[in-house]
C-alpha positions in Angstrom: 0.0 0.0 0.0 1.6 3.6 -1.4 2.1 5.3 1.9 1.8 9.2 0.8 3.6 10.3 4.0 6.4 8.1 4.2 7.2 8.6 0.2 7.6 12.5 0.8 9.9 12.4 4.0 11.9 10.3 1.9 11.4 13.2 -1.2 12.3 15.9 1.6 15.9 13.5 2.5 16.7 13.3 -0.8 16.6 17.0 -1.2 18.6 17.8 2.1 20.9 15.2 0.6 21.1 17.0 -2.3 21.5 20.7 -0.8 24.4 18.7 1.2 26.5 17.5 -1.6 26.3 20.6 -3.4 28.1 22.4 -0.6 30.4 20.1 0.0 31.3 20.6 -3.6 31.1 24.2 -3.1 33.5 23.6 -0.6 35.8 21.4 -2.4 35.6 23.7 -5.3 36.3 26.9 -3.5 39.7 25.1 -1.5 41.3 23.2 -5.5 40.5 26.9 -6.6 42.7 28.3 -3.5 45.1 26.0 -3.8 45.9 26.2 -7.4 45.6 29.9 -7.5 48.2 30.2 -5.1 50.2 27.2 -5.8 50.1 25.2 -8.5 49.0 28.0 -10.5 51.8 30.5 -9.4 54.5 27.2 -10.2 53.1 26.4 -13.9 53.8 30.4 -14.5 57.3 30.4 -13.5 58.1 27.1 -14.9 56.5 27.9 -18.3 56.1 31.2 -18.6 59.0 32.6 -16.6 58.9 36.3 -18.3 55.3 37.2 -17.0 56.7 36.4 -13.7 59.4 38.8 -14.5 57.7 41.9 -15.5 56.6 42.6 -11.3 60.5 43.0 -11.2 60.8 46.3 -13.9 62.9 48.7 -12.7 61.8 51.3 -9.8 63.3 54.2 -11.1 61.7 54.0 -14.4 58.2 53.5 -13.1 58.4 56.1 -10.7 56.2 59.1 -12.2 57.7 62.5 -11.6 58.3 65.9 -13.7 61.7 66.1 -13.4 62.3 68.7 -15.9 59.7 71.4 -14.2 61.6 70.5 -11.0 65.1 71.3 -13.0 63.7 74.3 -14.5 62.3 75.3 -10.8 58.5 75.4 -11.7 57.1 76.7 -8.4 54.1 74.1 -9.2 56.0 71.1 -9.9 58.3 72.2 -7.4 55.2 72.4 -4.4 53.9 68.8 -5.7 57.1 67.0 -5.8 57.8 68.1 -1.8 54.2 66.6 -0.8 55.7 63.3 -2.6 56.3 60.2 -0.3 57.6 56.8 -1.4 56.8 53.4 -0.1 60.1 51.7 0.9 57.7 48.3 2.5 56.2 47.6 -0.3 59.3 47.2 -2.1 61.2 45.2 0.6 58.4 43.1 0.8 58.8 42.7 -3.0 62.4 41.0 -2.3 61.5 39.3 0.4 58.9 37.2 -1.1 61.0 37.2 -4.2 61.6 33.1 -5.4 64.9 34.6 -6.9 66.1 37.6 -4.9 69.1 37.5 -7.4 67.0 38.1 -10.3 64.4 40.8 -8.2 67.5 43.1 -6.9 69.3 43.1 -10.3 66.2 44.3 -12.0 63.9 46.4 -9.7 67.8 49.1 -9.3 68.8 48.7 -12.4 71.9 46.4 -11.8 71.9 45.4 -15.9 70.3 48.4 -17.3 73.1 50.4 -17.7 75.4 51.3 -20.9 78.5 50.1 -21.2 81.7 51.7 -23.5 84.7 50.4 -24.0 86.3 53.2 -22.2 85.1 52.2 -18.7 85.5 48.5 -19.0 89.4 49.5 -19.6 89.3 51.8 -16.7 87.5 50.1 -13.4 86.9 51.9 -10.6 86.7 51.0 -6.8 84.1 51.7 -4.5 83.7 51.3 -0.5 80.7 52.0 1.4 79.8 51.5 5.1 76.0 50.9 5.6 73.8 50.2 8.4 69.6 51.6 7.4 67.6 52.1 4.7 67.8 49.5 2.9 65.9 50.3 -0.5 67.5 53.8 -0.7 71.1 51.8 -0.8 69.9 49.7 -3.1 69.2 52.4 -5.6 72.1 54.4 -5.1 74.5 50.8 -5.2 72.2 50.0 -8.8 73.0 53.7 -9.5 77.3 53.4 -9.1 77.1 49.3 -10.3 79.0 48.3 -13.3 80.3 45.1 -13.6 83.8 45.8 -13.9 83.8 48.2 -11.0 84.8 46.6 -7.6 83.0 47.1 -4.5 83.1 46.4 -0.7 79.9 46.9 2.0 80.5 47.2 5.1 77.5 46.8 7.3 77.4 47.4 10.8 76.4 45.3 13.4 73.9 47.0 14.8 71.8 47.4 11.6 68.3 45.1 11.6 67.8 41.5 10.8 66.6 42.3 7.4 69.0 45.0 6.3 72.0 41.9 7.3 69.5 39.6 5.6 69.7 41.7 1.8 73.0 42.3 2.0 74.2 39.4 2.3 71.6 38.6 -0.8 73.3 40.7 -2.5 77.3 39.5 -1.6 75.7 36.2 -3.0 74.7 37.7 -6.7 77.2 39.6 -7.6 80.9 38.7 -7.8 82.6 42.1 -7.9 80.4 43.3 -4.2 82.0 42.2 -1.3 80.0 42.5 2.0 81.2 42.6 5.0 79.5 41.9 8.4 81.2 44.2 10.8 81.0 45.4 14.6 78.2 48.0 15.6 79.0 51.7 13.9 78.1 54.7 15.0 78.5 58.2 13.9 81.5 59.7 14.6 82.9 55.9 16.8 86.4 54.5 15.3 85.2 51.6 13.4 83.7 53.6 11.0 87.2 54.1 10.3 87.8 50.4 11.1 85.5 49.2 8.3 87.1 51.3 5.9 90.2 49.9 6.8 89.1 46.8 6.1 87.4 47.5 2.6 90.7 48.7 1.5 92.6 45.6 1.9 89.7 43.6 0.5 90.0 45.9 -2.8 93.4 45.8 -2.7 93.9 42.3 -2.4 91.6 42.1 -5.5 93.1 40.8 -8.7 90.7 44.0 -10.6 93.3 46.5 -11.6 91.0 49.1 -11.0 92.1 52.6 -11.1 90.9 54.5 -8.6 88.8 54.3 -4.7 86.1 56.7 -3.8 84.4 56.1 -0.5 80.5 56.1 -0.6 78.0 56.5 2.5 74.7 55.0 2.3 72.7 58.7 1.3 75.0 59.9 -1.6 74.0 59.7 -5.5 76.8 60.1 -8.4 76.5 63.7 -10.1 78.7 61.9 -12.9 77.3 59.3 -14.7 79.8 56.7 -14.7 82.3 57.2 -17.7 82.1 60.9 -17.5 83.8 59.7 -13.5 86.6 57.6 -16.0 87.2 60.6 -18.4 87.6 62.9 -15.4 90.1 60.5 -13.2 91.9 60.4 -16.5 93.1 63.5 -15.6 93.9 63.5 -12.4 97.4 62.1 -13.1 97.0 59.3 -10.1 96.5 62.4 -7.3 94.7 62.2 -4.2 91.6 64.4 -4.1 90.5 64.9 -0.5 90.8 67.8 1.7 92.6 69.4 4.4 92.2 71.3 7.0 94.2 72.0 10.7 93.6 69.1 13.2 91.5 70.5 16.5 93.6 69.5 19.7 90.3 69.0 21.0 89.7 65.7 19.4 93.0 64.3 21.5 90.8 62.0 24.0 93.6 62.8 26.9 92.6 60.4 29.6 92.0 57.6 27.3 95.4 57.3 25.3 97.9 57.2 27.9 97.6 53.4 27.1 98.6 54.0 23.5 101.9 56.5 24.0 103.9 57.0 26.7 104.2 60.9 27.8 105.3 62.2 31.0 102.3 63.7 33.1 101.6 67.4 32.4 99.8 69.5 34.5 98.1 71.7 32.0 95.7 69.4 29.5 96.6 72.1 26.5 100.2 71.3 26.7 99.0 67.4 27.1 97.5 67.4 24.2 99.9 68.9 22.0 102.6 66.7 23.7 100.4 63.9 23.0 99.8 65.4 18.7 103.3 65.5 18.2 103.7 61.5 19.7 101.1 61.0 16.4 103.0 58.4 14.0 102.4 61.6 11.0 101.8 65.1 11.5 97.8 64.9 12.0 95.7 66.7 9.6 91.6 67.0 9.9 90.1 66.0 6.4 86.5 64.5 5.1 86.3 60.7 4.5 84.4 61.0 1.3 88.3 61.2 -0.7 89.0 59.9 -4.2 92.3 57.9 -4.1 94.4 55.9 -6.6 94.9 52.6 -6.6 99.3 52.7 -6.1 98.3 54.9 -3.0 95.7 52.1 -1.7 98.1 49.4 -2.0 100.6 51.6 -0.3 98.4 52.2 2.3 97.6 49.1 3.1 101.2 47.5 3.7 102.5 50.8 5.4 103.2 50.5 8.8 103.2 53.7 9.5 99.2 54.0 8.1 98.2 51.2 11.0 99.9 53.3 13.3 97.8 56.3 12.5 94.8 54.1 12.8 95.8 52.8 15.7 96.3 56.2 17.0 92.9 57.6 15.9 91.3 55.3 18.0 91.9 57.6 20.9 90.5 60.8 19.1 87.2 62.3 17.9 85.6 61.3 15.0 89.0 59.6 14.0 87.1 58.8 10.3 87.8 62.7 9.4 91.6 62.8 10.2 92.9 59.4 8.2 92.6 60.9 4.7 94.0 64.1 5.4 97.2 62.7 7.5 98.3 60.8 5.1 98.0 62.2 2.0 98.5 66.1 3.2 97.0 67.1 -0.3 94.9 70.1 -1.1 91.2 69.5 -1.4 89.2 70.2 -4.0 85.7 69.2 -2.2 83.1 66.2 -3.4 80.7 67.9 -2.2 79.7 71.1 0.1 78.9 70.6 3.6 77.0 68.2 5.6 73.5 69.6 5.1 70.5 67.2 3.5 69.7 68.5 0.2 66.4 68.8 -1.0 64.3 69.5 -4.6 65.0 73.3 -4.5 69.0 72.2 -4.2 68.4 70.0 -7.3 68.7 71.9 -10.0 71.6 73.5 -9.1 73.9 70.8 -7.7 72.9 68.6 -10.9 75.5 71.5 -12.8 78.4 71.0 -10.2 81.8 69.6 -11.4 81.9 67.4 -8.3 81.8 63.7 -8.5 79.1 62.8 -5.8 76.5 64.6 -3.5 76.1 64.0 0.1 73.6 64.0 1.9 70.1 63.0 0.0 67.8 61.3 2.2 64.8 58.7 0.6 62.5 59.5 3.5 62.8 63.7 3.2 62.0 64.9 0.1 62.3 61.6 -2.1 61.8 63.2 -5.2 65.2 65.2 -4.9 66.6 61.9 -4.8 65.1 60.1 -7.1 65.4 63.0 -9.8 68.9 63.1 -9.2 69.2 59.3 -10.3 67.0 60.0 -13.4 69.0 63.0 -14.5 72.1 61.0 -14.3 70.7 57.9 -16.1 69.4 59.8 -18.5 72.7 61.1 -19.6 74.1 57.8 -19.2 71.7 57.1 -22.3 72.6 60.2 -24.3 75.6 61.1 -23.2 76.7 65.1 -22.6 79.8 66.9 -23.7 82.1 66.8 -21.0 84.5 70.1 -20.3 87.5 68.1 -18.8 89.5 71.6 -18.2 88.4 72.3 -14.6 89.7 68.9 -13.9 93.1 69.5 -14.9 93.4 72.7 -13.3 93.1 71.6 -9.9 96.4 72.6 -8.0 97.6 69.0 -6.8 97.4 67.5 -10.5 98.8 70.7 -12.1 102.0 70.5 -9.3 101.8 66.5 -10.4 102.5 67.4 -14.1 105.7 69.8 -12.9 103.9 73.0 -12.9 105.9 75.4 -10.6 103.4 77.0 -8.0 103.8 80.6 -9.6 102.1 78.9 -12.6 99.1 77.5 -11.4 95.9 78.2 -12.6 94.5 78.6 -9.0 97.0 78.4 -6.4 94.3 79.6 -3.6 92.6 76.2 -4.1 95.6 75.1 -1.6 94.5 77.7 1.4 
């Protein structure tokens, strides 16, 4: 007997059971969706078509949009939107850290293999050293900015700089051949091992088989005002001379109290007389100069096996700031400046330190006014591209290379560049 009631609980079952399985499917589909999005799909891209993975990595400073000729030309408009600019440094370390080839991500997001190439720098290398320790993505631009591959480099990186900042670096000891990194003790302004690490960059690049010409010492917030083989047809010039200034060493940066460990001096009553007791023990006649210096490569190696330059630095450790008095000592040459002062230069400073003859400008910061900074590395990579006319004259009129070429002093073309 048809039993109407039982027949359509049975109808209602089959519907639940029905509702059931198609969320369970819903389910199932929404998870193999998930997991082949974010997996499988992202692994079948990079396996078979590797350059769509690629194009994430494009180069920063191209795809950063900014007027840089109304800055350069000091439109008051351009000028007012370019200071309210601000620049996302997280993002972009995030886009390195997640990287599956980090290699590949730094050498294309700064430019590492972007950049022209004559046969007049790869027959004259250069040497770099810089001494690091915080913000990480403005180093990386300003490194991809200097890079060529013939070029040799050392890093030194402080010990008190974060995980992650350690982390890149040493990334980026790994991909490239020619940049040494080097983990070092903590470094803080104005402390000895600033000095230290320098040190220790020169024998690395000295040691290295490279027969690069000539050293200039970088810190972490400088950009080149050269592009790179307008740097090789200036050094040219310089007839292997040291370019760093001079000026008279303070007794004030004698640390009395702490060096009686280092020279022996009989005990002085007046701490004036001390200290200029304890100036004239100094291995050289002590001079105060700038660390940013432009050195040859013969003075390097010199510098390196002299005893009498480890004697100084050993000396230095029981003064001020010892970093501005190693240059200076020991090459006693007049200076014809890198760059002015120790201010922070911004987008009105732009236009006008773009036209100076000097190599490199310090100080440009990536978190205060990032558009001075960036602009700067545009300008120069867009004369790397179409390259300007260089006036090489100024260059050899500088009194140390004049005076190298056996011009007598009464000759010069400015003897008061040595006061």
């Amino acid at each position: 007997m048809y039993d109407a009631t039982c027949s359509a609980h049975r109808h209602m079952q089959r519907q639940g059971f029905g509702v059931y399985k198609l969320i369970l499917l819903l389910i199932y589909g929404c998870c193999f969706w998930f997991l082949f999005k974010y997996l499988f799909w992202d692994h079948i891209q990079r396996r078979f078509f590797p350059e769509q993975d690629n194009q994430k990595y494009t180069d920063l400073l191209d795809r950063i949009d900014l007027n840089c000729n109304g800055i350069l030309n000091n439109d008051p408009k351009i000028i007012q939107q370019a200071k309210m600019m601000r620049y996302n440094t997280h993002f972009v370390e995030k886009l390195i850290l997640d990287a599956d080839d980090r290699c590949l991500a730094i050498r294309s997001l700064f430019g590492f293999d972007n950049r022209p190439n004559s046969e007049a720098e790869r027959d004259y290398p250069l040497a770099y050293g810089l001494i690091v320790y915080k913000n990480l993505v403005q180093v990386l631009f300003m490194l991809g900015s200097f890079y060529r591959p013939q070029n040799e480099y050392c890093i030194a990186v402080s010990g008190g700089a974060e995980p992650m900042f350690k982390l890149i670096m040493g990334e980026v000891d790994k991909c490239f051949s020619n940049i040494r990194v080097l983990n070092r003790p903590r470094i803080d302004w104005g402390s000895y091992e600033i000095i230290n690490s320098t040190f220790a960059c020169l024998n690395v690049l000295s040691s290295s088989e490279t027969p690069w010409k000539y050293f200039q010492y970088l810190a972490g917030v400088d950009i080149p005002l050269k592009t790179n083989l307008e740097m090789v047809e200036i050094l040219k010039q310089w007839n292997d001379t040291v370019n760093a200034e001079i000026t008279w060493f303070q007794p004030k940066r004698i640390r009395s109290k702490r060096l009686s460990h280092v020279i022996e001096l009989p005990v002085l009553h007046l701490a004036g007389q001390r200290k200029e007791r304890m100036i004239e023990a100094a291995p050289l006649p002590l001079y105060k100069a700038s660390l940013s210096a432009t050195v040859p490569r013969a003075a390097i190696d010199e510098i390196v096996k002299s005893s009498e330059a480890r004697s100084l630095l050993y000396f230095l450790l029981n003064t001020s700031i010892p970093d501005e008095s190693f240059w200076g000592t020991l090459t006693g040459n007049a200076d014809r400046k890198m760059a002015s002062g120790s201010c922070i230069f911004g987008i009105s400073d732009l236009p006008d330190l773009l036209k100076q003859p000097h190599l490199v400008a310090h100080k440009l910061y990536i978190d205060f006014e990032p558009a001075a900074f960036f602009c700067g590395l545009k300008e120069i990579r867009s004369r790397e591209r179409k390259p300007l006319r260089l006036d090489v004259k100024p260059y050899n009129e500088i009194p140390q290379v004049e005076l190298s070429m056996g011009v007598p002093f009464e000759n010069l073309s400015h003897p008061l560049w040595l006061f």
